[in-house]
C-alpha positions in Angstrom: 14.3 25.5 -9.1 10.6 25.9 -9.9 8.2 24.6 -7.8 6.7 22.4 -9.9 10.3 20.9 -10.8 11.1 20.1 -7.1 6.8 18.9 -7.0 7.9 16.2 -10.2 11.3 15.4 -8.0 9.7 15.0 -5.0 6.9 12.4 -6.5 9.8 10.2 -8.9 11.6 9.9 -5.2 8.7 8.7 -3.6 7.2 6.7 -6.4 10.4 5.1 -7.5 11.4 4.1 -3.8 8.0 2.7 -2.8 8.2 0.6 -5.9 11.7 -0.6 -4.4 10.6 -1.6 -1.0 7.3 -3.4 -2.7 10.2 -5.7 -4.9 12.1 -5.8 -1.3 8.7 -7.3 0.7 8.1 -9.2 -2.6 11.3 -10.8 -3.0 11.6 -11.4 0.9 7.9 -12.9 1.1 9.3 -15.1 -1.7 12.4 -16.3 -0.3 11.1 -16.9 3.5 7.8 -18.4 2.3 6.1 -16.0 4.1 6.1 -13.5 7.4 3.8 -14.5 10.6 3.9 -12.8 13.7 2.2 -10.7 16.1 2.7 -7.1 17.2 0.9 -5.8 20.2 2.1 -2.1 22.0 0.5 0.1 24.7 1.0 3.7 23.3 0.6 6.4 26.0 1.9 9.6 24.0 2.9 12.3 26.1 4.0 15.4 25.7 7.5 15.0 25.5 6.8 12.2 22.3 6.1 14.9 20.4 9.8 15.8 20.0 11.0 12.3 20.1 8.8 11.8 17.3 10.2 15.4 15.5 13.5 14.2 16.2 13.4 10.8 15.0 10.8 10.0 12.5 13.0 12.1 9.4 16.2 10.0 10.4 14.1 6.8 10.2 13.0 8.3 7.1 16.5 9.1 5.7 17.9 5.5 6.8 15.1 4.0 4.5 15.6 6.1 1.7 19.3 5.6 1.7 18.9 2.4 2.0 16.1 1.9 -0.4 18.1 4.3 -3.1 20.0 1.5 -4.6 17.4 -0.5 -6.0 15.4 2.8 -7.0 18.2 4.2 -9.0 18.1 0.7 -11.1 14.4 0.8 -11.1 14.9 4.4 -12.7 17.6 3.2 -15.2 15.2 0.9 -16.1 12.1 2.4 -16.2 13.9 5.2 -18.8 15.1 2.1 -20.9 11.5 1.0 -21.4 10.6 4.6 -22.0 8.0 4.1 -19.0 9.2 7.0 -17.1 11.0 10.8 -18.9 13.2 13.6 -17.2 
């Protein structure tokens, strides 16, 4: 695979499941009436959060995108319909 092939992949993926989680927050906004709260946290890295961070930022990152994929496959199948997006 060409670079530039993976490059096109690698941008759909990431465009098509952002859109997804912006209809998730959208629909969720609309269906609790809105999201209040407050998030304080004392960060101290260290040197050992470096591999915690190595270890589990790509699985947090795979558990989104799997769970995300769904709704970005129909947003695909969609978006060809309309002729909005190509292969």
């Amino acid at each position: 695979m060409p670079f530039i092939r993976f490059l096109k992949t690698q941008l759909r993926m990431a465009l098509l499941s952002g859109i997804a989680l912006g209809v998730l927050l959208a629909l969720l906004l609309l269906f609790t009436g809105g999201i209040g709260g407050e998030v304080s946290a004392d960060i101290e890295p260290s040197a050992l959060d470096g591999l915690w961070a190595l270890l589990v930022l790509p699985l947090l990152l795979v558990v989104l995108v799997l769970g995300v994929s769904p709704l970005a496959f129909v947003l695909m199948l969609l978006l060809r319909r309309l002729k909005l997006l190509s292969d």
